[in-house]
C-alpha positions as CSV (number, residue, x, y, z in Angstrom):
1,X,141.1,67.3,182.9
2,X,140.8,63.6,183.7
3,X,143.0,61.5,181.6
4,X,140.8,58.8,179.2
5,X,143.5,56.2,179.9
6,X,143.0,54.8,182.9
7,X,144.5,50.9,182.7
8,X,146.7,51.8,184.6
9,X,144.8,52.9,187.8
10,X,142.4,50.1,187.3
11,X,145.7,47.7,187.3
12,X,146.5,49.4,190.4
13,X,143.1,49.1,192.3
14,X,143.4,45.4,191.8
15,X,147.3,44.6,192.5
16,X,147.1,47.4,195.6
17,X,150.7,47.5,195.2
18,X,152.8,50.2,193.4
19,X,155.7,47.8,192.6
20,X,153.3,45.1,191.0
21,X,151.6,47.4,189.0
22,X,154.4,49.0,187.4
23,X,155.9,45.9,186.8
24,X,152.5,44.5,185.2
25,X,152.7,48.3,183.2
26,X,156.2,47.7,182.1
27,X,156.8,51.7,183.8
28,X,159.1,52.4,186.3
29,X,157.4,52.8,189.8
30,X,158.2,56.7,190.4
31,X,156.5,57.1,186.7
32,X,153.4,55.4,188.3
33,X,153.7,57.1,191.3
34,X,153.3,60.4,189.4
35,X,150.9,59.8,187.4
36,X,148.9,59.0,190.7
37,X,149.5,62.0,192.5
38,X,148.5,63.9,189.0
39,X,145.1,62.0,189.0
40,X,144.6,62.6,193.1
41,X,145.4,66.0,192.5
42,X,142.9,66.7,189.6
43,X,140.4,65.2,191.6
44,X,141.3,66.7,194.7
45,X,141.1,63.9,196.9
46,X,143.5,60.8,197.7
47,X,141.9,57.5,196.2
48,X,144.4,55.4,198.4
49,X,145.3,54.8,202.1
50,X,148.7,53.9,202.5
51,X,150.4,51.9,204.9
52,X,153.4,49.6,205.4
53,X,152.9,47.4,203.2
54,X,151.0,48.5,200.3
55,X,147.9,50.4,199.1
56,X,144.0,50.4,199.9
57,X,141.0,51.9,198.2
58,X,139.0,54.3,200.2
59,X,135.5,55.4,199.4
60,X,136.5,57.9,197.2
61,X,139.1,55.1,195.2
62,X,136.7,52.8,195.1
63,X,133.6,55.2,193.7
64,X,136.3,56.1,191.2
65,X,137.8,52.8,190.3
66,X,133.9,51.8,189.1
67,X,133.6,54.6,186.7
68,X,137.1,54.3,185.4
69,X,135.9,50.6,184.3
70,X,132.5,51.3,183.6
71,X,134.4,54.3,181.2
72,X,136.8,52.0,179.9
73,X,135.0,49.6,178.8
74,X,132.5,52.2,176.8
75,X,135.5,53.0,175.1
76,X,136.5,49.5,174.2
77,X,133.4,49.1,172.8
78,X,133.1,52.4,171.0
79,X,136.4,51.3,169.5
80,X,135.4,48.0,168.3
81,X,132.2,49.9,167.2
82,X,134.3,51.9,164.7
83,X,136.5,49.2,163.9
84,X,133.5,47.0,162.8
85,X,132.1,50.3,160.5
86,X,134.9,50.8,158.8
87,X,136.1,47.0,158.0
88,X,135.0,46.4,154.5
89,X,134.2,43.0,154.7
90,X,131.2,43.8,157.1
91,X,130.9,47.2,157.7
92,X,127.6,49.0,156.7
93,X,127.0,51.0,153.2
94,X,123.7,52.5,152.8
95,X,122.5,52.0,148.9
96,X,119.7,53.7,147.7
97,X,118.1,52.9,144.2
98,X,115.0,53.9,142.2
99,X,112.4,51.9,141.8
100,X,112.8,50.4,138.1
101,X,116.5,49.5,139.0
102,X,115.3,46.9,141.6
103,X,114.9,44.1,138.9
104,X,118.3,44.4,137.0
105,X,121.7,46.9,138.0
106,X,120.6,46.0,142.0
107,X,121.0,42.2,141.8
108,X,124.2,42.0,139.8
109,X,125.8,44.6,142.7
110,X,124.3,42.4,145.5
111,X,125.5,39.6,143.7
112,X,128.8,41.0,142.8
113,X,129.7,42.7,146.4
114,X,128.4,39.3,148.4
115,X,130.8,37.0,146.0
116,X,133.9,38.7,147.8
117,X,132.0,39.8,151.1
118,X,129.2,37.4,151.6
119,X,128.9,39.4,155.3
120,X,128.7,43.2,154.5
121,X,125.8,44.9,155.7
122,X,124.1,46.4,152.6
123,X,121.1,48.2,153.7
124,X,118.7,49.0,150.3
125,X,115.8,51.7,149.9
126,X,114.2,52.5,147.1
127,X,112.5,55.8,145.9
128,X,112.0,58.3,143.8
129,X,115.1,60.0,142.0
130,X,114.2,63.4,143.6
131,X,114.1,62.2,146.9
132,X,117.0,59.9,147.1
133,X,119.2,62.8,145.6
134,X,117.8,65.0,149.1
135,X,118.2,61.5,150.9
136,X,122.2,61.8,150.0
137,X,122.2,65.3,150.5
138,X,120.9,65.1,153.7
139,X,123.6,61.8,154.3
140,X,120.5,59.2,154.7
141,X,122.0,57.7,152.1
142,X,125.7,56.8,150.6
143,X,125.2,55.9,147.6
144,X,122.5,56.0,145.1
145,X,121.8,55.1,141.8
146,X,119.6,57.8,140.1
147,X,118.9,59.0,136.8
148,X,118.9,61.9,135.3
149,X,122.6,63.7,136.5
150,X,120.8,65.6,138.8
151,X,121.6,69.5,139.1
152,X,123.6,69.3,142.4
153,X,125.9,66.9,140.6
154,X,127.1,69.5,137.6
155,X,130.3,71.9,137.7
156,X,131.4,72.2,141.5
157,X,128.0,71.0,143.2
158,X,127.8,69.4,146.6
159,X,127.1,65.8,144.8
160,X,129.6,63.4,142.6
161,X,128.2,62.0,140.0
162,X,129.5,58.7,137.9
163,X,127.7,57.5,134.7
164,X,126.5,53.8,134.7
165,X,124.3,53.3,131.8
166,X,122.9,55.1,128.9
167,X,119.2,53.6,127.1
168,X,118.0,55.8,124.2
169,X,114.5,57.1,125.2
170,X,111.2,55.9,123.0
171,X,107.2,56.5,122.4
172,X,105.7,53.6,123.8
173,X,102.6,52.9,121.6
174,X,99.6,50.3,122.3
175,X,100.2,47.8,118.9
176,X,96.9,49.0,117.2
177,X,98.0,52.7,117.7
178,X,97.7,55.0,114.7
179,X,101.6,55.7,114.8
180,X,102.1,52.0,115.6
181,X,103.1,50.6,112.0
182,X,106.2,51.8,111.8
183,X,109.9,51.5,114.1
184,X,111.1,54.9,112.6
185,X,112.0,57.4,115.3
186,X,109.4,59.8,116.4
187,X,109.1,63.0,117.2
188,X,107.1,63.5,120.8
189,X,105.2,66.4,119.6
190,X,103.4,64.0,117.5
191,X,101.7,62.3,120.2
192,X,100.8,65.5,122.0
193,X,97.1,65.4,121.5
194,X,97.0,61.2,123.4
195,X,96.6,60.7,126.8
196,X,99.7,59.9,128.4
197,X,100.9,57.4,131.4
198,X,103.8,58.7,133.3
199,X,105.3,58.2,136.6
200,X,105.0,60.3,140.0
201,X,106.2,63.4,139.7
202,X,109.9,63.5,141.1
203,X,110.9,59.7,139.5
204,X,113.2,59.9,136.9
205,X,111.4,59.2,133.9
206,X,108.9,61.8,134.9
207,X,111.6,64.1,135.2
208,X,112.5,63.3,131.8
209,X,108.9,63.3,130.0
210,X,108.7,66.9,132.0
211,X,111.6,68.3,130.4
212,X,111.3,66.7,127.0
213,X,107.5,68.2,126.6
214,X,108.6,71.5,128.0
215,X,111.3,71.5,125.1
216,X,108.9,70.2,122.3
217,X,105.8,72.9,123.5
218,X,103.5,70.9,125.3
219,X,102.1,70.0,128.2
220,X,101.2,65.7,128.2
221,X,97.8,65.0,129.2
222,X,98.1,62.8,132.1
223,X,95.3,59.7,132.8
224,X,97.4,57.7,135.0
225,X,100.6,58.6,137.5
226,X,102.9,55.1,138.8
227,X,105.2,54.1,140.8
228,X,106.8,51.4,138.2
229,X,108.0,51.5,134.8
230,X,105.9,48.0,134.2
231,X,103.2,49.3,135.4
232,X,103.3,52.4,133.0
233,X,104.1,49.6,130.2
234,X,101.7,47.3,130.8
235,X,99.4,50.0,130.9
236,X,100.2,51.0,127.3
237,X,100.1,47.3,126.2
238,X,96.4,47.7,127.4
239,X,95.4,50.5,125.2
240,X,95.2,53.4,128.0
241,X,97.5,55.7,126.5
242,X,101.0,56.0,125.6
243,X,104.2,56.8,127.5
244,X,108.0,57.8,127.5
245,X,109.9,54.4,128.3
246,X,113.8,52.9,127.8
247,X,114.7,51.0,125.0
248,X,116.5,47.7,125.9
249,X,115.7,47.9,129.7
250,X,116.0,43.9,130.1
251,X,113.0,43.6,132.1
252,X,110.4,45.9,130.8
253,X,109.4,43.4,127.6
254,X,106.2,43.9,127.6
255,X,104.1,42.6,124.8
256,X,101.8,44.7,122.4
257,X,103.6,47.6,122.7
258,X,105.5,49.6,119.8
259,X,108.8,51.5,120.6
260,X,109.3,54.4,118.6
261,X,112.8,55.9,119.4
262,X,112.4,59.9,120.1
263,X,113.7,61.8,117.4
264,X,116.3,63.8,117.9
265,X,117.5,61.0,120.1
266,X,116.9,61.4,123.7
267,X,119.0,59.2,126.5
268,X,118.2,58.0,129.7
269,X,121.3,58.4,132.0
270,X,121.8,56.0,135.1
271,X,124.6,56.7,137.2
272,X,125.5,56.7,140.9
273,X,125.5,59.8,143.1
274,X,127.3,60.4,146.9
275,X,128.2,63.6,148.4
276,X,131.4,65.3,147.0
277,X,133.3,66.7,150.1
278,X,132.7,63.2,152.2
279,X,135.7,60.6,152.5
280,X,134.2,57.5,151.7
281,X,134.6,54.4,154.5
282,X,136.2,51.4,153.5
283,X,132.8,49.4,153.0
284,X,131.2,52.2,150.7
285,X,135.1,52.5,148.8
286,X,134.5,48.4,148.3
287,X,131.0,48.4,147.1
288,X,131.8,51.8,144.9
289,X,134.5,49.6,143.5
290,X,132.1,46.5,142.9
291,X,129.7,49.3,141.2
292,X,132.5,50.7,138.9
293,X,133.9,47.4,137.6
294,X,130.6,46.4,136.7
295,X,130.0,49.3,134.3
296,X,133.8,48.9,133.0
297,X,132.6,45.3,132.3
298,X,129.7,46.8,129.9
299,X,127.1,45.0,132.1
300,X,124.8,48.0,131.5
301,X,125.5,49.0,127.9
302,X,123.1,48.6,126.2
């Protein structure tokens, strides 16, 4: 097998001379000289001529002399490559976040990680919960900041999950709504029979409204599907229908709309999500750290 360090016979095919090379090598010459005939012997050919006074590439030395530093500096770069991936001040974390996250939890990370490492590559997408739970799974992703706990999370499942937030789940009503006149907690089932505006199927509110209907006997009546929480609120401000949304999410005030809290109290949990069995790098360790003390600082309770 050819050996990956090669300084040594590049050192060599400059100086030319076995004494000058060891000496630059800090090797004794008969260590050199060894290691020489191991190489010319893998390779089955001499790289040298020798006479009298010194050493001279041949053909074969000098076809192999351009590949060893051609090689050798691959390698240098591979290394400074992995030494610029793994150096937390500007290595590369992937974050992924869903969609009604982007206005609030994202910016104070950002802000936080980019106080202490103003040059860490952060690179952001934002999706559904479903798919950036497969986006982790399938390492697209090292991080994300989901909600609800997702199943792959629970008992020994291939995904960690760490709880960031908690907003108690409510009826949002249009103001002149029949149920409207009152702040009282509700129970979904009584707004079975109005139309409902939700979110795509697979976001995390969806998943929610899904699962809360199922367990209260109904199927909601869908007029309108979105992308954004606002959208779905400012849709119920304007009379379409009603919808499942967060209390004290801090940027979806939207006026002429009444919250009703679900009774029994339901909870939206955010947290973060990144596969289980997976070391994390030094970058993604810093900007887990950044997400952590955040949520120890109650910047998400509500």
């Amino acid at each position: 097998m050819i050996p990956t360090d090669l300084d040594w016979f590049l050192d060599l095919a400059r100086t030319r001379h076995m004494g000058d090379s060891a000496a630059n090598l800090g090797i004794p010459q008969p260590t050199l000289s060894r290691r020489l005939a191991r190489l010319e012997a893998t390779l089955g050919a001499r790289l040298f001529d020798r006479d009298g006074r010194g050493l001279e590439l041949n053909a074969r030395g000098r076809a192999f002399a351009e590949a060893a530093g051609a090689a050798t500096d691959a390698l240098r770069a591979g290394a400074a490559e992995v030494a610029r991936l793994v150096d937390p001040a500007q290595g590369p974390v992937r974050l992924d976040f869903m969609h009604s996250l982007g206005t609030w939890m994202v910016p104070e990370i950002l802000r936080a990680a980019r106080a202490t490492r103003p040059d860490a590559a952060i690179s952001l997408h934002q999706g559904a919960a479903r798919l950036l739970v497969d986006r982790v799974l399938a390492d697209e992703a090292d991080l994300a900041l989901v909600g609800p706990q997702p199943p792959e999370s629970l008992a020994d499942g291939p995904l960690e999950w760490t709880p960031l937030a908690r907003q108690r789940l409510a009826v949002g009503l249009p103001a002149d709504h029949r149920l409207a006149g009152s702040a009282a907690p509700l129970r979904l089932r009584s707004v079975e029979e109005d139309p409902f505006i939700a979110m795509l199927p697979g976001y995390g509110t969806r998943l929610l409204l899904d699962s809360l209907a199922d367990a209260a006997g109904f199927r909601p009546r869908l007029v309108f599907e979105s992308m954004e929480l606002t959208t779905v609120a400012g849709l119920v401000s304007a009379g379409l229908g009603v919808a499942l949304l967060p209390i004290d999410d801090p940027f979806l005030s939207v006026t002429g709309i009444v919250l009703r809290p679900i009774a029994p109290a339901a909870h939206r949990e955010l947290g973060m999500i990144r596969r289980r069995a997976v070391d994390m790098t030094p970058p993604v360790a810093a900007l887990n750290d950044d997400i952590l003390a955040l949520a120890d600082a109650g910047r998400w309770v509500a």
